[in-house]
C-alpha positions in Angstrom: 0.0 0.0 0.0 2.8 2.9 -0.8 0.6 4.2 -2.9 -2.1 4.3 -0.7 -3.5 8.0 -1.4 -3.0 8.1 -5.2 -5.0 5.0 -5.3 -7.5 6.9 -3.6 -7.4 10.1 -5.5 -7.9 7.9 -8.6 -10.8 5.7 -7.4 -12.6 8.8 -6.5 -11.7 11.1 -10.1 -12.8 7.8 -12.0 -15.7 7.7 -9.9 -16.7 11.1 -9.9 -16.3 11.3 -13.5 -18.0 8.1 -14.6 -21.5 9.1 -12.9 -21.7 13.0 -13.9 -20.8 11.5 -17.8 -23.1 8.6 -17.4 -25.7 11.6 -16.4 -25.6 9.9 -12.5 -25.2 13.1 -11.1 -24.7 16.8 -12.4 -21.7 18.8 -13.1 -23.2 22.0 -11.4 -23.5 20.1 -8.2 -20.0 19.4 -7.9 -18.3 22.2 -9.0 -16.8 25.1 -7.4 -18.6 28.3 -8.3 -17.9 30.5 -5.2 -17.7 30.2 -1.3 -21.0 31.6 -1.0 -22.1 27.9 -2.1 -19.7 26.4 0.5 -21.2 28.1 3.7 -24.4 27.9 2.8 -25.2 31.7 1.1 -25.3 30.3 -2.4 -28.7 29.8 -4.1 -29.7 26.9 -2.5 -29.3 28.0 0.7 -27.7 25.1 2.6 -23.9 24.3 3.1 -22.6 22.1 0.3 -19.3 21.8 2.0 -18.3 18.7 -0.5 -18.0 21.0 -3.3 -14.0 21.6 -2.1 -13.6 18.2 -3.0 -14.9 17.3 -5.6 -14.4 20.0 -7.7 -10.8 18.2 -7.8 -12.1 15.0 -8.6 -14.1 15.5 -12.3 -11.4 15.0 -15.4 -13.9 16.4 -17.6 -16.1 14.1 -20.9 -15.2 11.0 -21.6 -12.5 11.0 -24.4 -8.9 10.6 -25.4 -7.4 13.9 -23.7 -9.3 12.0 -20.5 -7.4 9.2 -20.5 -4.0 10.9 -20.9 -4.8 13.2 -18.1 -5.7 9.9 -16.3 -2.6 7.8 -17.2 -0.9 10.7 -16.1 -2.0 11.4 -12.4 -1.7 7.7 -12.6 1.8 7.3 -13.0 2.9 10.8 -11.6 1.1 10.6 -8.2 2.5 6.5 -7.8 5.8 7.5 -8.5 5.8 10.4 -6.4 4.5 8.1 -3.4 6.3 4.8 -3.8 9.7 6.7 -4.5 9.4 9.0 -1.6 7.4 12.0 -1.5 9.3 15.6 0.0 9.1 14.9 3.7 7.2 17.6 6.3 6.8 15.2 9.2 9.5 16.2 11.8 11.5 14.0 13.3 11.5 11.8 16.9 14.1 13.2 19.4 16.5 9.9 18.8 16.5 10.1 15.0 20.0 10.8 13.7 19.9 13.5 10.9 21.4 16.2 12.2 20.3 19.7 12.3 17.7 18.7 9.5 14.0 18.8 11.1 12.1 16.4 9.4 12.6 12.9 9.1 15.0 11.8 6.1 12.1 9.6 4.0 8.5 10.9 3.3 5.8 8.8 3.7 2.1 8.6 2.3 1.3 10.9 5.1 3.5 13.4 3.3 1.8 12.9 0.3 -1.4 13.5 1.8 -0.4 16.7 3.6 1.0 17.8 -0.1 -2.2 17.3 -1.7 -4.3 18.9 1.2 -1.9 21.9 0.9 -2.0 21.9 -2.8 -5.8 21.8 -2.8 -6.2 24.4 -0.5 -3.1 26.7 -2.4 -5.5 26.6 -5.3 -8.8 27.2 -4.4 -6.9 30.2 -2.7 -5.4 31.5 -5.4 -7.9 31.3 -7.5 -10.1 33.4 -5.2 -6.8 35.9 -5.3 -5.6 35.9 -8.6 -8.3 34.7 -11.4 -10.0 38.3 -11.1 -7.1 40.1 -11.5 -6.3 38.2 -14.8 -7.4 39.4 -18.3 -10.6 38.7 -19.2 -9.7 36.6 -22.1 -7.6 34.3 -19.7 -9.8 34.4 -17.2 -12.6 32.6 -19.3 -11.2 30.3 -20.8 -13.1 26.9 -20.0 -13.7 25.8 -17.2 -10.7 27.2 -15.4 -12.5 28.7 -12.3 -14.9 25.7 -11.6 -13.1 22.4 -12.0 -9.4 21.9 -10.8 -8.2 18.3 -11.7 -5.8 19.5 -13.7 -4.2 22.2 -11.6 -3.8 19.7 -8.8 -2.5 17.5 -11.7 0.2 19.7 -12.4 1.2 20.5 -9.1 1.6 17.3 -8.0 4.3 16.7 -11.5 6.0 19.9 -10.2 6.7 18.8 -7.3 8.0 15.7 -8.6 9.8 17.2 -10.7 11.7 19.7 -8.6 12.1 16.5 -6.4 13.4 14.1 -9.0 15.0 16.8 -11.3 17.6 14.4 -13.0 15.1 11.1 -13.4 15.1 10.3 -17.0 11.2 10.1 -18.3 10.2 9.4 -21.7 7.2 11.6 -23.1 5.9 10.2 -26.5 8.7 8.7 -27.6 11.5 11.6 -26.6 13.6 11.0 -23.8 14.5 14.0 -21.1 15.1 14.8 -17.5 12.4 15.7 -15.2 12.9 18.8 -14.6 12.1 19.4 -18.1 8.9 17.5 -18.4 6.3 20.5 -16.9 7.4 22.9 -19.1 7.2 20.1 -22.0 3.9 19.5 -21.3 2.5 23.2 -21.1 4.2 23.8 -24.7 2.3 21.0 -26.1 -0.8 22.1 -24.7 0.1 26.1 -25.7 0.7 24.2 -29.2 -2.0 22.3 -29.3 -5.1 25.2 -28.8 -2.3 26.8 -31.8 -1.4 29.6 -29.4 -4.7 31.4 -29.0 -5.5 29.9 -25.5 -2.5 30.2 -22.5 -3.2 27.0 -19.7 -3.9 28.9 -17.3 -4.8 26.0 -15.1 -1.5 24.3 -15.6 0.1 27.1 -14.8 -1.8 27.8 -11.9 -0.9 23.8 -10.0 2.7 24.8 -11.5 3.0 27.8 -9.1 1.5 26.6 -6.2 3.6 23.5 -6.3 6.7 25.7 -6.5 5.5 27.6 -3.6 5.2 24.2 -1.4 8.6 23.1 -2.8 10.2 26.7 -1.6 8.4 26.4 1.9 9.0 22.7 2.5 13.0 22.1 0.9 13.9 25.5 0.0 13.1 27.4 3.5 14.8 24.9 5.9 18.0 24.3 3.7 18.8 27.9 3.8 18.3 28.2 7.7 20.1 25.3 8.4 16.8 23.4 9.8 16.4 26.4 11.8 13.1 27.6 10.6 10.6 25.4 9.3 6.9 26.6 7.9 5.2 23.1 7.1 4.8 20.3 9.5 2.5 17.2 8.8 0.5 16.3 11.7 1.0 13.7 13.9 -2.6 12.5 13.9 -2.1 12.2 9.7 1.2 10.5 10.5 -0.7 8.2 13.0 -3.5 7.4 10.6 -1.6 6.6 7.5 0.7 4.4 9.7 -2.3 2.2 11.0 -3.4 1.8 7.7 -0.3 0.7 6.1 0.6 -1.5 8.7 3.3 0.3 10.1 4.0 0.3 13.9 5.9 2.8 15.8 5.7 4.9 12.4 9.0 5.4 10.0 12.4 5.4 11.2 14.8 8.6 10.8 17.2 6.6 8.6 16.8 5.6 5.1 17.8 7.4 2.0 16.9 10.5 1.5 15.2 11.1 -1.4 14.9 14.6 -1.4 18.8 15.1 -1.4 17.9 17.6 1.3 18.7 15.8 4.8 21.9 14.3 6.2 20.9 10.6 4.9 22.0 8.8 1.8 21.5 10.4 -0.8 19.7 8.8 -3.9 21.7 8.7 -6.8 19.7 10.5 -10.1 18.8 7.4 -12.3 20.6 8.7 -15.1 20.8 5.3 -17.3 17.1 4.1 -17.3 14.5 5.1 -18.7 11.6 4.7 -16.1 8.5 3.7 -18.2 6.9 6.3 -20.7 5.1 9.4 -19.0 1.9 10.5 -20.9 1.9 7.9 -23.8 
């Protein structure tokens, strides 16, 4: 179960988009239109509370872009949770890293504080930013309603900024990681033939690099003196019972982040790990 959470997250998109394309349910009722709707000031006058979540969860009609956004999160979100997500849980008095504060391997824990901070970065900056953009941006789609895809892309930036020198392959061409965001937001800037910008890609892009700068960036500068993120130990607790894991994860292990005192992972620079979006 080291994928526990993107296992979920998919189960729930695939759910959530099967029933409002099968005409199961309807695609105003879950999406985000403002948070008048989420405390109960909207127009139907009672709290609909769920709409934070699942206005994450719909991929959009049935179709082939679907399924490559699908195989995507798929791959992205199991990669980024079996190989070690950025850890944020701090570490036990006895664990041996140093001055570094959190532990030296993430766990799913980490992975869902990522994604719970990532959600909440989103709908957030949405509220701050979308009506300060253009109009013509600001309209395009359904940008300010559904946000699969921003979460989508914020998880692959973190990845990416984690795993920078992992060799990918996307359709067929073979680059580093670090590269692969910015691959895919010039094929989807190519693809509407330059008259519509991604906004939404964009917009996961830049709140994943503001987790990345709070959670690696921050502490490595102080020296583990300051730290801004923290996963809670009740999340730590929780995804620990569920995986089986007593007494929780021990401070030593590689550290896959190349941000602790651990081992360092060495950059898989000869394979090429499986084909990312096709």
């Amino acid at each position: 179960m080291d994928d526990l959470f993107g296992g979920i997250y998919l189960v729930s998109t695939l759910a959530c988009t099967a029933l409002i394309n099968l005409e199961f349910a309807k695609l105003d009722d879950v999406e985000f239109h403002n948070w008048e709707d989420v405390i109960g000031r909207g127009r139907s006058g009672r709290i609909e509370a769920w709409r934070l979540l699942t206005c994450f969860l719909y991929a959009g009609k049935f179709g082939f872009n679907v399924l490559i956004g699908l195989h995507l999160m798929t791959q992205i979100s199991a990669r980024y949770e079996t190989m070690g997500p950025i850890c944020t849980t701090r570490r036990r008095r006895d664990d041996d890293v140093g001055g570094w504060p959190y532990r030296s391997r993430g766990t799913s824990s980490d992975y869902a504080f990522a994604l719970l901070l990532g959600m909440i970065g989103i709908l957030l900056g949405q509220a701050l930013l979308l009506p300060k953009l253009p109009a013509f941006v600001a309209s395009q789609g359904m940008h300010h309603r559904n946000f699969h895809r921003h979460l989508k892309f914020y998880v692959l930036y973190v990845w990416s900024k984690q795993r920078p020198h992992h060799r990918v392959n996307l359709f067929g061409v073979t680059m580093i990681a670090a590269y692969l965001p910015y691959a895919y937001l010039l094929i989807a800037y190519a693809l509407n033939n330059g008259e519509f910008i991604p906004v939404d890609m964009l917009h996961g892009m830049l709140v994943g690099h503001v987790y990345y700068y709070l959670a690696c960036v921050v502490p490595r500068v102080t020296d583990g003196r300051m730290t801004v993120l923290s996963t809670p130990t009740a999340l730590v607790d929780v995804c620990d019972w569920l995986e089986g894991r007593v007494g929780g994860m021990a401070g030593g292990g590689d550290d896959i982040g190349g941000m602790g005192n651990g081992r360092v992972e060495q950059p898989a620079l000869a394979d090429v790990d499986g084909v990312i979006g096709g």
